[in-house]
N, C-alpha and C positions, 0 to 999 in steps of 0.2 A: 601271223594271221594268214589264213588262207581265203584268198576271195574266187567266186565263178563266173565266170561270163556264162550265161546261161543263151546257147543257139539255139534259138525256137521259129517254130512253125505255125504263126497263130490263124484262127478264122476270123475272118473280114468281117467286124462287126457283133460278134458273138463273145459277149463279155462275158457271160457263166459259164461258157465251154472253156476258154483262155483261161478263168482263175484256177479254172480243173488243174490245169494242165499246168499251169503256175506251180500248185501246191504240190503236184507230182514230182513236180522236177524239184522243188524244195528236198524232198524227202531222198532222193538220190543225194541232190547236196550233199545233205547231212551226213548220209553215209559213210561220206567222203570227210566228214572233218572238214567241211568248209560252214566260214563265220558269215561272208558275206555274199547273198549272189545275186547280180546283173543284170537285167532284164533289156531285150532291145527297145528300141524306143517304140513308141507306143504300140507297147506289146499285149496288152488286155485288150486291143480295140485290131489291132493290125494297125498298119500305117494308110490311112482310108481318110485322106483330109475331107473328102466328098459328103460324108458321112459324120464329119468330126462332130458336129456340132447338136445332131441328134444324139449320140452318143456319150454327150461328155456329163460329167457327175463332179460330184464337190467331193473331197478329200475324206470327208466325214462319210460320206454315204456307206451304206450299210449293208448294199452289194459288197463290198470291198472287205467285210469281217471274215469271212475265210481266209483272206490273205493276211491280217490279222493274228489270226488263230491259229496260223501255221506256223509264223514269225515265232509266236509266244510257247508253242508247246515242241517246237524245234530249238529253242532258244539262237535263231537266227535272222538274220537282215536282210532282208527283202528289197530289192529294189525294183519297181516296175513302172513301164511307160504308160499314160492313157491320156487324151482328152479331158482336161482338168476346169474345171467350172469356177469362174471365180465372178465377182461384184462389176471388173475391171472387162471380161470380158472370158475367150476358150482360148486357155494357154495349152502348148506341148508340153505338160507335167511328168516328172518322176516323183513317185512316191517312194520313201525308206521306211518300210513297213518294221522298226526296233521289236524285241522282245520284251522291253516294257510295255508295249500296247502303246506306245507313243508313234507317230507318223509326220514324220520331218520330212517336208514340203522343197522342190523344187521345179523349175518353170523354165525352160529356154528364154534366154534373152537375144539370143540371136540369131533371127528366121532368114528363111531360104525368100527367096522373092516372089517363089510359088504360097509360100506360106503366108504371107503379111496377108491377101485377101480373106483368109481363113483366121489364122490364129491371131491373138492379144501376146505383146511381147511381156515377158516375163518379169517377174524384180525377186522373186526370192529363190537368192542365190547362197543359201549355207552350205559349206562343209559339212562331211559327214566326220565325228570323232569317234573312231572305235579300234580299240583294242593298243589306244595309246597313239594311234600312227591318226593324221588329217589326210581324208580323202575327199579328193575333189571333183565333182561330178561335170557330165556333160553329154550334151544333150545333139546328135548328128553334125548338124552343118558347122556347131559352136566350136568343133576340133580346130576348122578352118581360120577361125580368128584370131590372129596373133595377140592382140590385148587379153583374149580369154585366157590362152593358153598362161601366157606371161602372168597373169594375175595370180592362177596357184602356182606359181613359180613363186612368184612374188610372196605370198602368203604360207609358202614352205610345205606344200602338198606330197605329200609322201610317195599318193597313188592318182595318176591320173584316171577317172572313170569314166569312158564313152562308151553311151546307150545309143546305139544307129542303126536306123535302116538302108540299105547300100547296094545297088547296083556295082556289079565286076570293076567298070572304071571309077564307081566313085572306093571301094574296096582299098585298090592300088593306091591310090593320090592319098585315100586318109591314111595307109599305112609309112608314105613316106611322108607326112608330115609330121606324124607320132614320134615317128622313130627320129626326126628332126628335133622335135621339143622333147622328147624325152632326155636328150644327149645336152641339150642350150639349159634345161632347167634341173637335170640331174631327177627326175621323177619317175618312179616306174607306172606302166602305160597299161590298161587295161581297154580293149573293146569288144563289146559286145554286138554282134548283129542278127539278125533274123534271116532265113531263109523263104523260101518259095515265094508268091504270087502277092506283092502291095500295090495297092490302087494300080499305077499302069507303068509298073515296072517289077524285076524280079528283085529278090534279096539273092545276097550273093556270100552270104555265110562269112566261112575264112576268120571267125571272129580272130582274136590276136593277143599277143600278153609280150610286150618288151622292155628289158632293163632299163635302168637309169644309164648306161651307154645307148643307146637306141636301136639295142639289136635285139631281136626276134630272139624269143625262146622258145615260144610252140605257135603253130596257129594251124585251125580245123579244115575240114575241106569246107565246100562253098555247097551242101545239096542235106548233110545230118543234123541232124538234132542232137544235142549234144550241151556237156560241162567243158571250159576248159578250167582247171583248176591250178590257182598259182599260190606259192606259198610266199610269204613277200620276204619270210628271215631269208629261208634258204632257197629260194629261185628256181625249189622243183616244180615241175611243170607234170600233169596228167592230164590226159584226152577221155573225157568220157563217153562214148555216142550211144545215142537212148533207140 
């Protein structure tokens, strides 16, 4: 299977300029022979807590069928961040936009300190199963928590998945933690991150892809936009910048 971390550049707040660009970068994907690809974390909206709550929409919402529509006629897996609207409250959601037209739901359960005044903690926490291998999702700060971590350990996770938005030092610290639990749980490590300008800090790219020993196989510069593209049989690795 090949999965992408997909480096992006999103606008603050401009959800139908982002799905553009979503579905753009899907179709490079595909080019590429990639089944699944990464979105940073809330990558439809930018990372704009300020703003989260006027922005955020329900899973169903019908803004969201191009991405959809892309998934189904790319026969590809989409995965994207955005302000999730739920009964409960506005969670930091990833959607997995399948090419069945199905959309398996996922929610941070585990917020930044800055984030509890804003967001509703999460509860649906599924695995993603495709292509035979369990991938396990996760959602920025969630990298940090040893219980998270340990859990797809526990649950036999094949691929660890982190969707983040990341300043340079938080970059550094998440990539030696990855590369710490990837090596303790034997899982290979995928993260994805955004570039340029969030709420009131930069993204710092560098997204990253490292083995089940905890070492680095590729990772991007910190300023493009870009695929990284991992193959998980054979651990080749291609840089694609857009």
């Amino acid at each position: 299977m090949k999965i992408a971390a997909a480096q992006i550049r999103s606008m603050a707040g401009n959800i139908e300029t982002n799905i553009k660009h979503h579905t753009e970068v899907a179709r490079v994907a595909i080019a590429h022979q990639v089944d699944v690809v990464v979105f940073p974390e809330l990558s439809l909206t930018g990372y704009e807590p300020s703003i989260a709550e006027a922005l955020a929409i329900t899973a169903d919402h019908s803004s969201l069928d191009p991405i959809a529509e892309a998934a189904a006629s790319l026969d590809l897996v989409l995965s994207v961040g955005l302000p999730l609207r739920s009964k409960r409250g506005i969670h930091i959601g990833m959607i997995f936009f399948l090419p069945d037209g199905n959309r398996q739901i996922y929610t941070k359960a585990h917020l930044h300190a800055d984030e509890k005044t804003i967001f509703t903690k999460g509860t649906d926490q599924q695995d993603l199963m495709w292509c035979g291998m369990r991938l396990a999702p996760s959602i920025c700060y969630e990298l940090s928590i040893e219980d998270h971590i340990k859990s797809a350990g526990d649950r036999r996770a094949n691929v660890y998945l982190s969707s983040v938005a990341k300043h340079q030092q938080g970059v550094e610290s998440a990539v030696d933690i990855l590369s710490a639990s990837a090596k303790t749980y034997g899982m290979q490590v995928i993260m994805a991150n955004a570039v340029g300008h969030n709420d009131d800090f930069t993204s710092a790219g560098q997204s990253v892809v490292l083995n089940r020993d905890g070492n680095i196989l590729a990772q991007m510069d910190a300023e493009h936009e870009g695929l990284l593209v991992y193959d998980t049989k054979t651990q080749a690795v291609q840089i694609v910048y857009m």
